[in-house]
DRENLO-333113 format. One record per residue (C-alpha): residue number from 1; x, y, z. Coordinates in steps of 0.001 Angstrom, whole numbers, plus 500000, padded with zeros to 6 digits. Layout:
REM DRENLO-333113
+------+--------+--------+--------+
| dose |     px |     py |     pz |
+------+--------+--------+--------+
|  NUM |      X |      Y |      Z |
...
+------+--------+--------+--------+
END
This chain:
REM DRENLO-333113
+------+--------+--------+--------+
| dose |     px |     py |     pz |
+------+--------+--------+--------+
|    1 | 342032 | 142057 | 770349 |
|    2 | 343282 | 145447 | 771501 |
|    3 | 343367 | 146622 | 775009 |
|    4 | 344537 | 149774 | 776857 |
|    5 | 346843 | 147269 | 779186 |
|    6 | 347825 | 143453 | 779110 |
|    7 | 349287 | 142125 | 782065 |
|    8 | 351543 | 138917 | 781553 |
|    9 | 350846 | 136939 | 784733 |
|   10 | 348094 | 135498 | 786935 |
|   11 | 349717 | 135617 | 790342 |
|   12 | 348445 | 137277 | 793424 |
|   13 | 350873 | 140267 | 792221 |
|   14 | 349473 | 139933 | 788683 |
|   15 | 345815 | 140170 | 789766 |
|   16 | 346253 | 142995 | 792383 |
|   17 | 347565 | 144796 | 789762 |
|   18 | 345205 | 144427 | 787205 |
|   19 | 342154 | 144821 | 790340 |
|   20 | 344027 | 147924 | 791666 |
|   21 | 344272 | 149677 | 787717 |
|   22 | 340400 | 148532 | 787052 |
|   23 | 339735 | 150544 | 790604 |
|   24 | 341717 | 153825 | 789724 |
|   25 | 339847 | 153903 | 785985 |
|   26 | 337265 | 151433 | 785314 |
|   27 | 336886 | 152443 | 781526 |
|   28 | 340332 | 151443 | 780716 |
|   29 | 340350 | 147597 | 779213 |
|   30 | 342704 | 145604 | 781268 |
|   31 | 343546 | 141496 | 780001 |
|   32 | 345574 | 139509 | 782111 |
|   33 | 347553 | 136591 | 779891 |
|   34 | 348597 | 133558 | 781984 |
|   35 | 350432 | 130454 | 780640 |
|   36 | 348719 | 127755 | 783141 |
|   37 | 344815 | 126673 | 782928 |
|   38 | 344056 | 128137 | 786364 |
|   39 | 344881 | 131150 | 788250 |
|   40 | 347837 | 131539 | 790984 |
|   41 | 349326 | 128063 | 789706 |
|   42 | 353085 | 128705 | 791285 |
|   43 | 353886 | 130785 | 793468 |
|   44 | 350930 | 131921 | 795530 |
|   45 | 349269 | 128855 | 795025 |
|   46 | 352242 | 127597 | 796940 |
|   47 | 352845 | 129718 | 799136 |
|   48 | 352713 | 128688 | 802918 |
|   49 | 350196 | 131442 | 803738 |
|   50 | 351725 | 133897 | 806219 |
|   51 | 350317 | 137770 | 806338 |
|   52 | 353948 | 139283 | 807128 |
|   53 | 354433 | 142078 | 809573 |
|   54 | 357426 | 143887 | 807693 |
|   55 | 359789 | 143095 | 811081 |
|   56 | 362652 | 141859 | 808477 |
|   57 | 363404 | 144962 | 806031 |
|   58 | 365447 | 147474 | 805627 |
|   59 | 363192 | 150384 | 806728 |
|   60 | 362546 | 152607 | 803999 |
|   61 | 363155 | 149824 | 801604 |
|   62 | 360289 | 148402 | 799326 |
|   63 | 359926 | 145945 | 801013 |
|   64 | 359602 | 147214 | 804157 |
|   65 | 356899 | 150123 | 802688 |
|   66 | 354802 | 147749 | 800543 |
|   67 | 354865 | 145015 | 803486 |
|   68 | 353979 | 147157 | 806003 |
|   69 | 351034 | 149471 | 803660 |
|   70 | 349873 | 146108 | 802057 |
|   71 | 349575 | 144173 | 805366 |
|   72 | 346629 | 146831 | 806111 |
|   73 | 344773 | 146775 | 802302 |
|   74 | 345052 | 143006 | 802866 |
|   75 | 343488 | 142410 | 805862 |
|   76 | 340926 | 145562 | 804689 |
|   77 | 340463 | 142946 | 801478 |
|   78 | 339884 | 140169 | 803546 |
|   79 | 337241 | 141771 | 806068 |
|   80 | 335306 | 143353 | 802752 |
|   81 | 334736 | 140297 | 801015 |
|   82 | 334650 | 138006 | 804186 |
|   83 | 337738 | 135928 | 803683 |
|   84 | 338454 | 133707 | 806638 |
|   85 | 342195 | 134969 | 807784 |
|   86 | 343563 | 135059 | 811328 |
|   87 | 345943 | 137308 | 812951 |
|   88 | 347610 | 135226 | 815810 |
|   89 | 351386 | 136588 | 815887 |
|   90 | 354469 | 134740 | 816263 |
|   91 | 357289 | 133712 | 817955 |
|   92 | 360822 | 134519 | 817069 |
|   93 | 363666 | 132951 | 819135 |
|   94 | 367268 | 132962 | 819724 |
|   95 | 368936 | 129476 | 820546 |
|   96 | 372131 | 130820 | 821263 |
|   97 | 374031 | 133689 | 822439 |
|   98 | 375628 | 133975 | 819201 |
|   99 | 372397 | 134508 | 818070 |
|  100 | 371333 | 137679 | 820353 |
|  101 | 372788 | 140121 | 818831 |
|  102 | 370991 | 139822 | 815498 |
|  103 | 368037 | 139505 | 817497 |
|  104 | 368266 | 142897 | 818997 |
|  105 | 368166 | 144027 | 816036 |
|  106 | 365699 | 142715 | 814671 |
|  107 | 363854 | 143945 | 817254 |
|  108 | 364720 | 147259 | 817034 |
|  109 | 364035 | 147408 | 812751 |
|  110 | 360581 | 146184 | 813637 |
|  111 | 360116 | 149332 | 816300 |
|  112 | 361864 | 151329 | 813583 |
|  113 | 359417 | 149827 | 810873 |
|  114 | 356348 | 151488 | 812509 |
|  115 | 355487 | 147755 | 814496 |
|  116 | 353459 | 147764 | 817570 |
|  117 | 352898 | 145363 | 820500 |
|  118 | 356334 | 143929 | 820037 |
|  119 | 357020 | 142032 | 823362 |
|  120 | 360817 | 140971 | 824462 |
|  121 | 360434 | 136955 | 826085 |
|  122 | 362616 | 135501 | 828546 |
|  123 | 363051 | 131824 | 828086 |
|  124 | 360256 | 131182 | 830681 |
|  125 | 358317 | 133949 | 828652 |
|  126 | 358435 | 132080 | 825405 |
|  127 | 357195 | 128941 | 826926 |
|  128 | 353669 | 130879 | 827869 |
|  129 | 353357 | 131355 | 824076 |
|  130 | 354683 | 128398 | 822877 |
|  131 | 355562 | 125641 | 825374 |
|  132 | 357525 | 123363 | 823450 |
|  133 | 359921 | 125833 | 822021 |
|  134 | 363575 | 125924 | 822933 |
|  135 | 365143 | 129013 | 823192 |
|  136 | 367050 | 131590 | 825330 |
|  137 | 365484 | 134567 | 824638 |
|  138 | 362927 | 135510 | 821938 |
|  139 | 360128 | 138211 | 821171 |
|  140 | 356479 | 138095 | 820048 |
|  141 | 354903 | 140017 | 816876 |
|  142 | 351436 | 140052 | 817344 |
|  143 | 350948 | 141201 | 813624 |
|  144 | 351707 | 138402 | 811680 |
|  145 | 348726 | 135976 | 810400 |
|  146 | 347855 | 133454 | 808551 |
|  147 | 345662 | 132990 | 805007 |
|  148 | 345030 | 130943 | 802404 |
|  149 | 346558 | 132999 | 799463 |
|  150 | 344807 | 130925 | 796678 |
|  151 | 341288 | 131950 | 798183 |
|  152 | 342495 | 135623 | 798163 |
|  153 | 343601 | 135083 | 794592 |
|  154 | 340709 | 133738 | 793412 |
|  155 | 338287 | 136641 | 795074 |
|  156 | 340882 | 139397 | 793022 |
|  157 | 340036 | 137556 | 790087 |
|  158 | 336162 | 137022 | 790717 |
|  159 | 336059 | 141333 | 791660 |
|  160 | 338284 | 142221 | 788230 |
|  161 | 336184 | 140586 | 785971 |
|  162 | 333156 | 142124 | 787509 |
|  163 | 334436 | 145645 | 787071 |
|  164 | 335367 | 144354 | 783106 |
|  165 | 338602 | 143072 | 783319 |
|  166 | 339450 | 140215 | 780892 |
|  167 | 341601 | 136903 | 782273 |
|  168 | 342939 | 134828 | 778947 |
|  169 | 343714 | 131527 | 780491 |
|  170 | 346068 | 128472 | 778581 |
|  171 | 348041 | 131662 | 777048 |
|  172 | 351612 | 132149 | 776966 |
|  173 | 353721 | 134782 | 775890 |
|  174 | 356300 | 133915 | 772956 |
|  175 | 357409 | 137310 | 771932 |
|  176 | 356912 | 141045 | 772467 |
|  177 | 357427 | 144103 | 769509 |
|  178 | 356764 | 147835 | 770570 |
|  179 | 356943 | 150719 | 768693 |
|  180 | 355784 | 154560 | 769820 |
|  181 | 352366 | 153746 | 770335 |
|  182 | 352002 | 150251 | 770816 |
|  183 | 353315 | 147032 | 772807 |
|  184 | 352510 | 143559 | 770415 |
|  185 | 351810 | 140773 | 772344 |
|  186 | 352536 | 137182 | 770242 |
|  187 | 351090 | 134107 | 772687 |
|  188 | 349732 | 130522 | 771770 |
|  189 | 346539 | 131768 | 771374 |
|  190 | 347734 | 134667 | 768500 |
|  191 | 348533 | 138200 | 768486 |
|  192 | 347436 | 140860 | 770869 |
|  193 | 347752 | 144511 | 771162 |
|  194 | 347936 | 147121 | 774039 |
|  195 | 349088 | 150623 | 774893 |
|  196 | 351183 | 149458 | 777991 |
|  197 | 352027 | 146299 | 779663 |
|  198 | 352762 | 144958 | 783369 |
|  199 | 355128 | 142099 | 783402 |
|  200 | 354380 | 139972 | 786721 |
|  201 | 355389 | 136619 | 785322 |
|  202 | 357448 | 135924 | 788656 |
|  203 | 359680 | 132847 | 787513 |
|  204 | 359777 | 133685 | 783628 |
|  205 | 359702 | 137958 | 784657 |
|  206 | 363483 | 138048 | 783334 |
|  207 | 362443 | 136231 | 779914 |
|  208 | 359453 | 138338 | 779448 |
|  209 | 361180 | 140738 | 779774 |
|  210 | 363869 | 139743 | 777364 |
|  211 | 361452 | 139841 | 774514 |
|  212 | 362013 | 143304 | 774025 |
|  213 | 365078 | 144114 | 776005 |
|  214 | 368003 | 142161 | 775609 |
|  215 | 369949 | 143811 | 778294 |
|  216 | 367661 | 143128 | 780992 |
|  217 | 369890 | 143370 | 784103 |
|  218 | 369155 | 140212 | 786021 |
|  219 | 368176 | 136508 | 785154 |
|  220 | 365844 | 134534 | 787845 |
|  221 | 367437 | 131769 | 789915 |
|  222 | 364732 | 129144 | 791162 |
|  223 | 365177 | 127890 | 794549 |
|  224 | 362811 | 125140 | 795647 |
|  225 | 361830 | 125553 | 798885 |
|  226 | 360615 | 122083 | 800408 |
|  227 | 358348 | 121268 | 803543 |
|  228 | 357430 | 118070 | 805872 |
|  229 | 354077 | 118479 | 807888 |
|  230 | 354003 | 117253 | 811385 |
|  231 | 351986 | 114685 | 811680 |
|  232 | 348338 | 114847 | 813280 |
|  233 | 349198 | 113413 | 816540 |
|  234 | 352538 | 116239 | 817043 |
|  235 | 350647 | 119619 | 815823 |
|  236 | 349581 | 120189 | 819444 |
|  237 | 353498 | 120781 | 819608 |
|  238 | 353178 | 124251 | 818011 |
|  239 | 350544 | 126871 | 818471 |
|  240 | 350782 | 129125 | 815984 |
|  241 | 354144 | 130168 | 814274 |
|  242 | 357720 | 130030 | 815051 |
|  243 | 360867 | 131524 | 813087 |
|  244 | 364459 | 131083 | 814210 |
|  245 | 367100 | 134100 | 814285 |
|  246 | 367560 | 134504 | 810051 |
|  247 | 371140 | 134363 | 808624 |
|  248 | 371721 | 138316 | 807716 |
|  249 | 373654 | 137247 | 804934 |
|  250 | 371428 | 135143 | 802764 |
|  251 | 367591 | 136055 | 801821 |
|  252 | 365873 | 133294 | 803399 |
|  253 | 364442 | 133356 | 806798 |
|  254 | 365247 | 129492 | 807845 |
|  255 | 363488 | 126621 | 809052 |
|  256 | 360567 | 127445 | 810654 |
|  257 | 357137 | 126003 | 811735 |
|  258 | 353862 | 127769 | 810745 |
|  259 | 350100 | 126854 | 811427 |
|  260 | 348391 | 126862 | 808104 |
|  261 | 344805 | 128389 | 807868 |
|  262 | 343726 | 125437 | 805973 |
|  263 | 344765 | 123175 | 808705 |
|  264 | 347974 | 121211 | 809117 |
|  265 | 351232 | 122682 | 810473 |
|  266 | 354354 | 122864 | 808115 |
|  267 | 357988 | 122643 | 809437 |
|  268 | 360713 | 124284 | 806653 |
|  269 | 361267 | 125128 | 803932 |
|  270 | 364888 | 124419 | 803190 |
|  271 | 366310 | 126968 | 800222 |
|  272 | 367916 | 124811 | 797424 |
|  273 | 368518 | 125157 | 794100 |
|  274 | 366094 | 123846 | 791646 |
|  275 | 367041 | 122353 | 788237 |
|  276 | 364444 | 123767 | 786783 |
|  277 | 361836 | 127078 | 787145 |
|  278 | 358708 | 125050 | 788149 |
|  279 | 361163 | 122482 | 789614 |
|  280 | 358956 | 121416 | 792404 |
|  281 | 360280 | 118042 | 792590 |
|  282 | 363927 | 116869 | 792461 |
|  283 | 363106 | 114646 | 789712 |
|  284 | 361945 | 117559 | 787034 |
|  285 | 364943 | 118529 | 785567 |
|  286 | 365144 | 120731 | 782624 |
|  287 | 369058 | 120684 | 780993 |
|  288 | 368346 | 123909 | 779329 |
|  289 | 366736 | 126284 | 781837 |
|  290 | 369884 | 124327 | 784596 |
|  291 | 372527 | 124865 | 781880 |
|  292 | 371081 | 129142 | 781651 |
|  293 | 371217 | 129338 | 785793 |
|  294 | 375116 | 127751 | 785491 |
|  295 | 376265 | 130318 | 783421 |
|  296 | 374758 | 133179 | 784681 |
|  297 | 378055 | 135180 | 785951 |
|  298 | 376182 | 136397 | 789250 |
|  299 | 375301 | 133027 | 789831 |
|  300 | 378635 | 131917 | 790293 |
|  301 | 379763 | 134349 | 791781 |
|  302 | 376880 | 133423 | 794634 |
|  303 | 377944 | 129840 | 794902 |
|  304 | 381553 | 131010 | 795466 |
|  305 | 380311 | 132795 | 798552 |
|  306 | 377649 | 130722 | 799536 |
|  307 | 378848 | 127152 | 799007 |
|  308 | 378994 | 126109 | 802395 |
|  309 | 375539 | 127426 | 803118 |
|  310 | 374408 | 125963 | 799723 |
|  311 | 375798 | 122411 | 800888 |
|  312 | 374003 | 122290 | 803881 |
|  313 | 371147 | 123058 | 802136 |
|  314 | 371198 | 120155 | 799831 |
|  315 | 372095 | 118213 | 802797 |
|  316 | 368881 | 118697 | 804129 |
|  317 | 366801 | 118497 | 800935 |
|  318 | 368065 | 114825 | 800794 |
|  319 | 368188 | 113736 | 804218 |
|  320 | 365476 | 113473 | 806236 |
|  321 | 367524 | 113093 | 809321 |
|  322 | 369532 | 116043 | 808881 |
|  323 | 366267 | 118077 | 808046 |
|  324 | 365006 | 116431 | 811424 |
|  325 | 367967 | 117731 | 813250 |
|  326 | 367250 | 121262 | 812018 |
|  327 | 363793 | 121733 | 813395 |
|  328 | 364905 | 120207 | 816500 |
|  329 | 367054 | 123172 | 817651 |
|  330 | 363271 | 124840 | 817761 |
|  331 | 362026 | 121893 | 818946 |
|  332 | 364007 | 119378 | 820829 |
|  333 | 360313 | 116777 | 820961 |
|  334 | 360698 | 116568 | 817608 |
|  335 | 361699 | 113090 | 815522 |
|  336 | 361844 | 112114 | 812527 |
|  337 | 358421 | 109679 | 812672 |
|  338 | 356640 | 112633 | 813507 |
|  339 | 357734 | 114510 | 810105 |
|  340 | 355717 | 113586 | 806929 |
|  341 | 355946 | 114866 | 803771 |
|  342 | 354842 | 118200 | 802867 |
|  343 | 354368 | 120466 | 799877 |
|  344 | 357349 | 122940 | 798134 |
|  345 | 357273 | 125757 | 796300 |
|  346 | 359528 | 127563 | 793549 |
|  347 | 360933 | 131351 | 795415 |
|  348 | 362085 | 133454 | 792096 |
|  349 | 364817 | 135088 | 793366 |
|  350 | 366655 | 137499 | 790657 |
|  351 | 370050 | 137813 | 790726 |
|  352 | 372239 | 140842 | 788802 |
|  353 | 375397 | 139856 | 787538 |
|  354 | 377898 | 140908 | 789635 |
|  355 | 376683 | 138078 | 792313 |
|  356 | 374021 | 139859 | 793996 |
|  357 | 370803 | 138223 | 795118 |
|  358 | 368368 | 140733 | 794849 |
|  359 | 367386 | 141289 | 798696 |
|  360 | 364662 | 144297 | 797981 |
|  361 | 361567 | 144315 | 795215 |
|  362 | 362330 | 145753 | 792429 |
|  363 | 360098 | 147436 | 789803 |
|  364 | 361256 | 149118 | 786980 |
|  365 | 359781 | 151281 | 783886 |
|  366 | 361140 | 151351 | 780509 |
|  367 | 359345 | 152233 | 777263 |
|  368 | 355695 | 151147 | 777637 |
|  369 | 356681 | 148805 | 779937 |
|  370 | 356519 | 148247 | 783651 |
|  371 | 358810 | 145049 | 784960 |
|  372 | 358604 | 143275 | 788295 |
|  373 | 362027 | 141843 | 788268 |
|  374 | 361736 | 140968 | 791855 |
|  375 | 359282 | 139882 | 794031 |
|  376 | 359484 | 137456 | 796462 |
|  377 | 358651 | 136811 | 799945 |
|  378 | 356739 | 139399 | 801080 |
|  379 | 355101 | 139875 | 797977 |
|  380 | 351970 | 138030 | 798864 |
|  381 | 351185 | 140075 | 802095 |
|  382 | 352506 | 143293 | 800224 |
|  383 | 350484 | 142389 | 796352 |
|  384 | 347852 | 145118 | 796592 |
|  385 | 350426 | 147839 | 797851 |
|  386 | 352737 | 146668 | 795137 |
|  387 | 349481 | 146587 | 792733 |
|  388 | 348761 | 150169 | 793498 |
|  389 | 352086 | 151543 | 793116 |
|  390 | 352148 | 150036 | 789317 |
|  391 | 349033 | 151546 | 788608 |
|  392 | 350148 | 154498 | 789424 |
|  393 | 353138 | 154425 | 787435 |
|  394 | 350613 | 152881 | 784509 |
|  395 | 347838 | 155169 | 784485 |
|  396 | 350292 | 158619 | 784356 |
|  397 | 350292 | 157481 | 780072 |
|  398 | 346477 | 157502 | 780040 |
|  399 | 346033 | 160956 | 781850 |
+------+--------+--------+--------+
END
């Protein structure tokens, strides 16, 4: 069981990867290893399915790049293999003055990020696009979209193994040796060998990583995102998708509503911590992986600064009238009969230890080895940029 690469990870960053290497050099054997019986189990198939424009990053940052360059090889991906996607833009508003300057700006960095079509709205403006929506001044992005992630996961998967590419399924990684020549890969299914390997295993990325470097420079800290739906009779309320002004300061982009390609509009997510890495629920708890998160040093050193935020957070998460009040600064209509419950996902967000919550992706080489230490939101939209880019750093050892 040797290959020329193992990937450790069946995610949409996993597979565009392992597609994107199979592409470049089709002789070279490629296995992806993934823990869970089926493909895209966490987070893409949780993900709320929004093709991002790259409005929110830092322009020249990773982020910004891969978002932007992967929004096009998506969308390219999509029209090849005739997966149903939809590119019907979205709102972003202001509710308050306090609130306009941060919009300006964000509507300048998505100029500066190479956008297009960007459209100012006054409040009457934002009522032609989305006439229940409160807000004092807003501005539209006709580039963002809407898929269903899981279907584009599942086509990666279907086109790998029909260039070769191998997908080990019920597999999961216990230990990793290397030596000059070789990475050792120990799993529950035994022992395999490879010249190189990619670790994108998103929520367990820091542990995998850990195998064979103890001083990896960041530990992942799970926060569950959560969701209501609203209910049949209200999703006339919202046409397509709406995001508040985000909070600069902390790498979530707020309560929101978003029309969902497989039907069904979402309102949320909140941004809590989970007590667990697949913590989808309140109720799974595991002590250990809790107790690791706790005394992380960078960890504490974010709930120092962001305990206020981090309380209202929680707040939310168990209150459905405080979640309610939330979504009703978008839109007043809104009560909390018309809310039902919705689906949440697990965002691995990496965190280094001097408190800092890794706001760009983050990719690094080191002996055989290429880590994806961070990649959230965008990653989805930006997977096959990000998949090319580690090929190319892969394939430069098989030249």
């Amino acid at each position: 069981m040797k290959y020329d690469i193992i990937i450790v990870g069946a995610g949409i960053v996993g597979l565009a990867t392992a597609l994107k290497i199979k592409e470049k050099n089709q002789d070279l054997s490629v296995l992806i290893v993934e823990k869970e019986e089926e493909i895209a189990a966490h987070q893409t198939g949780h993900n709320s399915g929004v093709i991002h424009s790259g409005l929110y990053y830092k322009p020249g940052s990773q982020k910004a790049v891969n978002c932007i360059r992967g929004y096009h090889m998506l969308v390219e991906f999509c029209d090849t293999h005739k997966i149903d996607y939809e590119l019907c833009g979205k709102v972003v508003v202001a509710i308050d003055e306090s609130e306009l300057p941060e919009l300006e700006k964000l509507y300048k960095r998505g100029i500066e990020n190479g956008l297009e079509g960007l459209k100012m709205l006054s409040h009457e403006e934002i009522k032609e696009y989305e006439p229940h929506i409160n807000g004092i001044k807003g501005f539209h992005v006709p580039q963002t979209g809407i898929v269903d992630y899981s279907v584009v996961a599942n086509k990666m998967a279907e086109v790998f193994k029909k260039m070769g590419g191998a997908i080990e399924l019920n597999t999961r990684v216990t230990g990793l040796d290397k030596n000059e020549s070789t990475v050792t890969v120990k799993t529950s299914k035994g022992i395999f060998e490879a010249s190189y390997l990619v670790n994108c295993a998103g929520l367990y990325s820091d542990k995998v990583a850990r195998f064979s470097d103890d001083h990896a420079p960041i530990k992942i800290i799970p926060f569950r995102g959560e969701y209501y739906k609203l209910s049949k009779e209200k999703e006339h309320l919202i046409k397509n998708l709406v995001y508040p002004v985000p909070d600069p300061n902390f790498p979530f982009l707020g309560v929101h509503f978003t029309r969902m390609k497989k039907g069904g509009v979402e309102a949320g997510p909140n941004a809590v911590l989970a007590y667990r890495r697949e913590g989808y629920k309140k109720s799974q708890i595991s002590l250990g992986e809790f107790a690791e998160t706790l005394a992380w040093p960078g960890f504490r050193k974010v709930a120092k600064k962001y305990w206020k935020t981090g309380l209202g957070e929680f707040h939310r998460s168990y209150s459905k009238t405080a979640f309610t009040k939330a979504l009703q600064r978008l839109l007043p209509e809104i009560k909390e009969s018309d809310l039902v419950p919705g689906g949440s996902g697990v965002r691995a967000q990496a965190c280094d230890k001097d408190g800092g919550l890794l706001d760009d992706f983050a990719i690094v080489e080191n002996n055989r080895t290429v880590n994806v230490y961070n990649a959230p939101s965008p990653a989805a939209t930006s997977s096959l940029s990000i998949g090319d880019t580690i090929a190319d750093i892969t394939l430069k050892h098989f030249q």
